[in-house]
C-alpha positions as CSV (number, residue, x, y, z in Angstrom):
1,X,0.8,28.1,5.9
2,X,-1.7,25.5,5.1
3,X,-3.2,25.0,1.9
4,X,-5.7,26.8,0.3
5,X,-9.3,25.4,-1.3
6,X,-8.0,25.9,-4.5
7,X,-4.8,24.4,-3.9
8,X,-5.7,21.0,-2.8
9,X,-8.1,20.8,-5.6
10,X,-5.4,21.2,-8.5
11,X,-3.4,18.9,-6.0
12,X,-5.9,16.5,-5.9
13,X,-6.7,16.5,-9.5
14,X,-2.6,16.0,-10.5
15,X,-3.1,13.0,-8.5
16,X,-6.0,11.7,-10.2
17,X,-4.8,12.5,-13.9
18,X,-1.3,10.5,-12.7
19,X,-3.4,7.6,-11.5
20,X,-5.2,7.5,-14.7
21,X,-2.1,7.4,-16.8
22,X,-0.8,4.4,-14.9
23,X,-4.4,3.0,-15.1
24,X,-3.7,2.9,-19.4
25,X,0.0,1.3,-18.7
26,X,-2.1,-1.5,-16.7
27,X,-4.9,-2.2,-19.6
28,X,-2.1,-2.3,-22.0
29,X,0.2,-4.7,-20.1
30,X,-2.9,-7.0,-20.1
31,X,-3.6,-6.1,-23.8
32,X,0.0,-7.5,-24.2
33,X,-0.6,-10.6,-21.7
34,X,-3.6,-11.8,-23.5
35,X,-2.4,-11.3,-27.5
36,X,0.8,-13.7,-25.5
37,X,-1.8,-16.2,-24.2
38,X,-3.8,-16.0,-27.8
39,X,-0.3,-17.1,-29.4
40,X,-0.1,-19.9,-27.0
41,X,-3.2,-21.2,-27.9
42,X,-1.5,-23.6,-30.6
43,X,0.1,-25.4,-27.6
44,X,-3.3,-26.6,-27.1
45,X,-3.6,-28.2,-30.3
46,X,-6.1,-25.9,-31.1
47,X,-6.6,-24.5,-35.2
48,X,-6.5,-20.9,-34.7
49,X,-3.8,-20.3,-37.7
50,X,0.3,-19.9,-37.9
51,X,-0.3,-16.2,-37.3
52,X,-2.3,-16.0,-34.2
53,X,0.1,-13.2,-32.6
54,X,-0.6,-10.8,-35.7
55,X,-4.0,-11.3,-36.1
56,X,-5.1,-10.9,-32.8
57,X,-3.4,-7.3,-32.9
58,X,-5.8,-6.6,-36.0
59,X,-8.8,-8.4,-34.5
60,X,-9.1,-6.3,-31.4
61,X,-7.5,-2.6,-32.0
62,X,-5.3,-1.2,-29.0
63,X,-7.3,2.3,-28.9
64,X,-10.5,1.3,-27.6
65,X,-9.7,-1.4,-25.4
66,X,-7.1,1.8,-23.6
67,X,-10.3,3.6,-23.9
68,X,-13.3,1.4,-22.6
69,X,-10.4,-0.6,-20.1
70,X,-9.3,2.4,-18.3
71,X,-11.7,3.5,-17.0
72,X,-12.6,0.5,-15.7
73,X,-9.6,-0.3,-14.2
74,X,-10.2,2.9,-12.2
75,X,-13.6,1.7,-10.7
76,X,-12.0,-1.3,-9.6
77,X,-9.1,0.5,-8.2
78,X,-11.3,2.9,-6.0
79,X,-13.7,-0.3,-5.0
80,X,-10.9,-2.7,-3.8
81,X,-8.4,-0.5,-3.0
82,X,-10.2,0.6,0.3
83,X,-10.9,-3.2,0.5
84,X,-7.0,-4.4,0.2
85,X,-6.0,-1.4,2.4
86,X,-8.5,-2.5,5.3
87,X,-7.7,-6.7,4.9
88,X,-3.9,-5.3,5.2
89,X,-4.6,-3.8,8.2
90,X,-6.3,-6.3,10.1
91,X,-5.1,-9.3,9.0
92,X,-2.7,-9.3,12.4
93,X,-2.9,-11.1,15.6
94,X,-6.6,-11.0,16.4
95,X,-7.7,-10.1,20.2
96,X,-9.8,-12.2,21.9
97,X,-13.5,-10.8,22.0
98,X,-15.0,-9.3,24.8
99,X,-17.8,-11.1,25.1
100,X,-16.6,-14.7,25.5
101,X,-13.0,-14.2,27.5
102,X,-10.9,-17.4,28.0
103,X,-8.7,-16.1,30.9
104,X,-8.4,-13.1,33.1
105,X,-5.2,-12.1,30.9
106,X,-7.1,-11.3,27.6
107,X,-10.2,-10.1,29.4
108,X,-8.0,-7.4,30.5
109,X,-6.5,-6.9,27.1
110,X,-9.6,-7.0,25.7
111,X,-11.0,-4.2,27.6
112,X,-7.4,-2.3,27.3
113,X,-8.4,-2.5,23.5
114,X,-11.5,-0.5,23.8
115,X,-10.8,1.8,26.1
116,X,-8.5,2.7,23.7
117,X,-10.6,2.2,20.9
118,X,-13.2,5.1,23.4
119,X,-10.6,7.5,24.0
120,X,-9.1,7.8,20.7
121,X,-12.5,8.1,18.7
122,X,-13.0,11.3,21.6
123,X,-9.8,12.2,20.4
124,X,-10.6,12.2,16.8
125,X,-13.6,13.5,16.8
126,X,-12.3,16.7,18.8
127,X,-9.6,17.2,16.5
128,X,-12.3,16.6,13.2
129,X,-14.2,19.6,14.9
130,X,-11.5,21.8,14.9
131,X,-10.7,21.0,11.2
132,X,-14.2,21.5,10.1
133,X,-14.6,18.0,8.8
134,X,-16.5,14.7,9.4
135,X,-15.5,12.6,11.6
136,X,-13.8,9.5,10.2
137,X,-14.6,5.7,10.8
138,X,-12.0,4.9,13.9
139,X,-9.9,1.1,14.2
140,X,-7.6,0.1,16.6
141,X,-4.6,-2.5,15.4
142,X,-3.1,-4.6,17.7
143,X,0.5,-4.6,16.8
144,X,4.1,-3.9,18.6
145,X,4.9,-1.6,15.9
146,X,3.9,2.4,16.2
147,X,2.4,3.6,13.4
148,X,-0.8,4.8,11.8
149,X,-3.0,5.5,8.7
150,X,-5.9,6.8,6.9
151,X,-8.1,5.1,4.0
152,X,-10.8,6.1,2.3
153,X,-13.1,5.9,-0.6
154,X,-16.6,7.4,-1.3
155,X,-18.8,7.2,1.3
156,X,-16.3,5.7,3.7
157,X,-13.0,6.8,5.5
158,X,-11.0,5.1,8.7
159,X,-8.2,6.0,10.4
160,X,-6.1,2.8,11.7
161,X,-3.8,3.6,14.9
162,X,-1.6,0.8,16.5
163,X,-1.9,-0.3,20.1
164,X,1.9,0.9,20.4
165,X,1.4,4.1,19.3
166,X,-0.9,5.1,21.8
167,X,1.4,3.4,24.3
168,X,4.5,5.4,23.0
169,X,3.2,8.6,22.2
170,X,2.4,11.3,25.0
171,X,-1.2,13.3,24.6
172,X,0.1,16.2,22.6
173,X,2.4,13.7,20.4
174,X,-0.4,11.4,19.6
175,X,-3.2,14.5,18.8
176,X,-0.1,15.6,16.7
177,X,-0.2,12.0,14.3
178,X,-3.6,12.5,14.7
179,X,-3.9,15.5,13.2
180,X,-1.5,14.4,10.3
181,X,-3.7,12.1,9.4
182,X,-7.0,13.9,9.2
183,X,-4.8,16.5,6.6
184,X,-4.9,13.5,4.5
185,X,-8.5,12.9,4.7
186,X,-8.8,16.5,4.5
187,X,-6.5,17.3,1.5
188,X,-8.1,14.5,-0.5
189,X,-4.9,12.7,-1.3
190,X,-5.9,9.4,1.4
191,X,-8.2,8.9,-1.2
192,X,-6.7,8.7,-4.1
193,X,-3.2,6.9,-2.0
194,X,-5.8,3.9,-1.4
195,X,-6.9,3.8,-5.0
196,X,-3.1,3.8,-5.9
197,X,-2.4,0.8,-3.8
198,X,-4.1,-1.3,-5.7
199,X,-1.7,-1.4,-8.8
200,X,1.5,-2.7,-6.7
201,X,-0.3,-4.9,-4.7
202,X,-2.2,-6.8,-7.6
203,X,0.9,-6.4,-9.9
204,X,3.1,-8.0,-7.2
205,X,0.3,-10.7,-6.7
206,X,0.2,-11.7,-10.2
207,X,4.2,-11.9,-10.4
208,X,4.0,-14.1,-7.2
209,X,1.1,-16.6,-8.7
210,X,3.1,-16.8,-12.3
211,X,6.7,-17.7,-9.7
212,X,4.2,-20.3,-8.0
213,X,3.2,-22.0,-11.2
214,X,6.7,-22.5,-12.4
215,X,7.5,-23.9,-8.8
216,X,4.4,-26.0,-9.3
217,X,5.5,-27.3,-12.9
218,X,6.7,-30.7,-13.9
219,X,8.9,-29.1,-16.4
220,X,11.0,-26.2,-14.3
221,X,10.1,-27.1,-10.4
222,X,13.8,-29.5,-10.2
223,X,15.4,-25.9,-11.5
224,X,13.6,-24.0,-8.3
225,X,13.3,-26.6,-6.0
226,X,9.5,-26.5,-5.8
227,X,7.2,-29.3,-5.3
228,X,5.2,-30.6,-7.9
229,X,1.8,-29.3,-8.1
230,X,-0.8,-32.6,-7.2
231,X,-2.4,-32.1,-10.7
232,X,0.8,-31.4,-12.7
233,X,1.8,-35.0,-13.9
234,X,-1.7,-35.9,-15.1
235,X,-2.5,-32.5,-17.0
236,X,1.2,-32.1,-18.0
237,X,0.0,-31.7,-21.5
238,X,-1.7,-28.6,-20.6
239,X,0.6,-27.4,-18.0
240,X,3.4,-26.6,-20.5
241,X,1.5,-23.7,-22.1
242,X,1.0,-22.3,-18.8
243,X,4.5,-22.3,-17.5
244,X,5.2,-20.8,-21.5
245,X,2.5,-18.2,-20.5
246,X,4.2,-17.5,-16.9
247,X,8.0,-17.2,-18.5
248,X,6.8,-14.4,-20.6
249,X,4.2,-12.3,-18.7
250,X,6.6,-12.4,-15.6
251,X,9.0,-9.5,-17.4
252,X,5.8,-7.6,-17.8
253,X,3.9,-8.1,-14.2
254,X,7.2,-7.2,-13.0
255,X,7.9,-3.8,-15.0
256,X,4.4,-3.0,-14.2
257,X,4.8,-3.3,-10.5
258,X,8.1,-1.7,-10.6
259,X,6.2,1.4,-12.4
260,X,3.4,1.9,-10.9
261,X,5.3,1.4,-7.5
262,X,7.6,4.0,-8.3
263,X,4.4,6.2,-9.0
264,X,2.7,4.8,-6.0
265,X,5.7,6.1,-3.6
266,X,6.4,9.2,-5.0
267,X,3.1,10.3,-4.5
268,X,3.4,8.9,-0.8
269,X,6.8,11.5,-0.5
270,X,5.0,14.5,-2.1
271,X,1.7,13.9,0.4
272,X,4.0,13.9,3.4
273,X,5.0,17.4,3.4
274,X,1.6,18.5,2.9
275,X,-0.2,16.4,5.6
276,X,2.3,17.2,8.2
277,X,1.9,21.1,7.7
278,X,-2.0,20.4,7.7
279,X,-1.6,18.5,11.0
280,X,0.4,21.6,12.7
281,X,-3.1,23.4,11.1
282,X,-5.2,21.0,13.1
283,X,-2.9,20.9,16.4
284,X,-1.7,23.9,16.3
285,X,2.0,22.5,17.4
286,X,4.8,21.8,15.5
287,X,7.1,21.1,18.2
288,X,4.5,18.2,19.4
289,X,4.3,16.8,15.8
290,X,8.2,16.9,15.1
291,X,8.7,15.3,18.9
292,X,6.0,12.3,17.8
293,X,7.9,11.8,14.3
294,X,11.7,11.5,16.2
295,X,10.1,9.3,19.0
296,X,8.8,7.0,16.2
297,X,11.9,6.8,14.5
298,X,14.2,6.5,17.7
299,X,14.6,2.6,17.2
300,X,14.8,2.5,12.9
301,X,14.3,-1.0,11.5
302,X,17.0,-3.2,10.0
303,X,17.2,-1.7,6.5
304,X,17.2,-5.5,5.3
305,X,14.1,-6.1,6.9
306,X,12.5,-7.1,3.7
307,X,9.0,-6.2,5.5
308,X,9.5,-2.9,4.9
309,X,10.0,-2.8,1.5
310,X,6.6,-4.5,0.4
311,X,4.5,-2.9,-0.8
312,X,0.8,-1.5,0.2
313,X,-0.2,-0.2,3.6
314,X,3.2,1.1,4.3
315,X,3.2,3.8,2.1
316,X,0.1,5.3,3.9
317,X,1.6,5.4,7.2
318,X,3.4,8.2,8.7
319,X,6.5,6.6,9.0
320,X,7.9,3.8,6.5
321,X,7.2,0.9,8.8
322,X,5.2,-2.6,7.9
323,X,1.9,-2.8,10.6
324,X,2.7,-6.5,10.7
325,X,4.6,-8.0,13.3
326,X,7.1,-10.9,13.9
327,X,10.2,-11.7,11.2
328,X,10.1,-13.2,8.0
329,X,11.7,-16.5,7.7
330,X,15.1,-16.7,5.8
331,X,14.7,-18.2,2.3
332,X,14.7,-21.8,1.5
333,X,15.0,-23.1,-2.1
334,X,16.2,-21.7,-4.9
335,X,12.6,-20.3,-5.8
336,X,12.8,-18.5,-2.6
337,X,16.5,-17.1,-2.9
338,X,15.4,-15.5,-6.0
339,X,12.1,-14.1,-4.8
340,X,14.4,-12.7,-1.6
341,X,17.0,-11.0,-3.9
342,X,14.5,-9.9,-6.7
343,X,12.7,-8.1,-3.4
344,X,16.2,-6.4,-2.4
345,X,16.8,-5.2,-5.8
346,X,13.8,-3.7,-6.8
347,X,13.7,-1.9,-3.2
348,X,17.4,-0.5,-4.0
349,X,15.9,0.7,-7.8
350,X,12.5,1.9,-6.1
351,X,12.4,5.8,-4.5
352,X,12.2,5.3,-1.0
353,X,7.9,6.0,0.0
354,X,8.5,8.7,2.7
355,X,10.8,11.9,2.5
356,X,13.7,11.6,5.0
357,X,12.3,11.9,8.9
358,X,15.2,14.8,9.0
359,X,14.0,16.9,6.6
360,X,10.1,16.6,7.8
361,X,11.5,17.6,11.5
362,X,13.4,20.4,9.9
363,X,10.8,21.5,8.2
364,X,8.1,21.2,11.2
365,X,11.0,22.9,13.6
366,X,11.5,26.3,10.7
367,X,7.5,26.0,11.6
368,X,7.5,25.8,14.9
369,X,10.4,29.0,15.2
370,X,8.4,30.8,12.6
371,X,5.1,30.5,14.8
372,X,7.3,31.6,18.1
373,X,8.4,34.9,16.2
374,X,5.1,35.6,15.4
375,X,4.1,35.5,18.4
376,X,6.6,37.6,19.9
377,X,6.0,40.5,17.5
């Protein structure tokens, strides 16, 4: 049965008021990060007092920087969240364009990609009228691997769809993922799922700067193998409160990306459930939508395929797969080894971002029986 008005508003709104809450854990971690860089300002040779940690907890109270920062940090997550989603998306292999072809090969591929590009905006814009919405923003991503996914934030909404999707997927499959994917422009939640993004992403980010400036430093890069930043030896003097500064936020960028990940993906599972029975709504076909889902998963990626445990775009997809293409290369260094194995660990601690493909064809196949009875009768 697919969801009421109602519903997908107080379904929406739980969303939002769980964004928000991790929104406060982020303006704290950074309330935390900068009374540490205040106490490091010594370091610097610079007369702030013996007490700097406590005083900068009375100088600037906790409450209103939670109150004024929040919401801030929800602005930004809703204006470069979309943005992050989109660069994700397309920063593949880029086509050649069709206007200045360099051989007959990618002249052909180059009009492949927009006949596709033609067909599948038809496609969506059919199913959109049967759903009694807009029509969404349409972009075609060259890449070997099946998948797809919607974004969105005020004012704008695109569906991505792979190249090998629409190679692997017969018509009523591929109007099925389709139709998945409108449900989550439909039900709201692509919206906030985009805004959510941004948390992992920029809390991963910020862990991977902090590793490269203690790869970087003159006092810890013989300990990780890393190579001496060009500027290092000359500034060394001022280098040594920033690899103090990196030792200690690292425990916190880390917990914070390890949260709000774990917020991140178990919104991605709950979302699932409700998309897929929206896209039977749409399509009218559970059978084609549980056929597209086991096609998809037919050839399952090497669970140590560290790929598919970053996180970002994957989580919006319909099945648990990175867009990118092409392997990652094995570690090298010491810096890398541990980068490698802190990525395996926290993917064994984190929930997984999509319910088990089983239980969604289970679930669309109770459907599909349900809709035979009827019917029948």
């Amino acid at each position: 049965m697919p969801s009421t008005h109602s519903t997908r508003r107080l379904r929406l709104a739980a969303l939002l008021l769980v964004l928000v809450a991790f929104d406060a854990l982020a303006v704290l971690t950074a309330y935390v990060l900068a009374h540490v860089a205040y106490g490091l300002l010594p370091m610097f040779g610079l007369p702030v007092g013996a007490s700097v940690w406590t005083q900068g907890f009375h100088l600037v109270p906790l409450g209103p920087v939670v109150l004024a920062g929040t919401p801030l940090v929800l602005a930004l997550q809703f204006l470069f969240g979309y943005r992050v989603t989109l660069r994700a998306a397309t920063g593949g292999p880029d086509l050649p364009e069709a206007s200045e072809p360099e051989t007959t090969r990618e002249r052909f591929t180059a009009i492949k990609h927009e006949r596709t590009a033609t067909q599948l905006r038809k496609r969506v814009a059919r199913l959109a009228q049967t759903a009694d919405m807009t029509t969404p923003d349409v972009t075609v991503v060259d890449s070997a691997t099946p998948n797809s996914y919607a974004a969105s934030r005020l004012g704008e909404r695109t569906l991505f769809v792979t190249t090998a999707l629409v190679d692997q997927l017969a018509d009523d499959e591929l109007d099925a993922v389709l139709a998945h994917e409108l449900a989550h422009l439909k039900n709201g939640d692509s919206f906030v799922m985009t805004a959510a993004a941004f948390l992992p992403i920029v809390s991963a980010r910020a862990t991977r700067r902090l590793r490269t400036t203690l790869e970087t430093s003159v006092f810890t890069h013989r300990f990780l193998d890393g190579e001496i930043s060009k500027n290092a030896v000359g500034a060394a003097y001022f280098h040594l409160p920033l690899v103090a500064f990196a030792l200690a936020a690292i425990p916190f960028t880390a917990a914070l990306y390890l949260a709000s990940t774990t917020c991140y993906r178990l919104l991605s599972r709950v979302r699932e459930y409700a998309a897929d029975a929206g896209g039977v709504a749409i399509c009218g076909s559970p059978a084609a939508l549980a056929s597209a889902l086991e096609t998809l998963t037919e050839d399952q990626r090497p669970a140590t395929d560290i790929r598919t445990a970053e996180t970002g775009v994957r989580e919006l997809c319909v099945v648990p797969y990175a867009i990118a293409d092409g392997t990652p290369d094995p570690p090298e260094g010491r810096a890398e080894r541990l980068a490698h194995r802190w990525r395996s660990v926290s993917e064994r601690l984190l929930p997984g971002s999509h319910p088990d493909v089983e239980r969604r064809i289970a679930a669309l196949a109770e459907r599909q029986s349900a809709r035979e009875q009827h019917d029948r009768s």
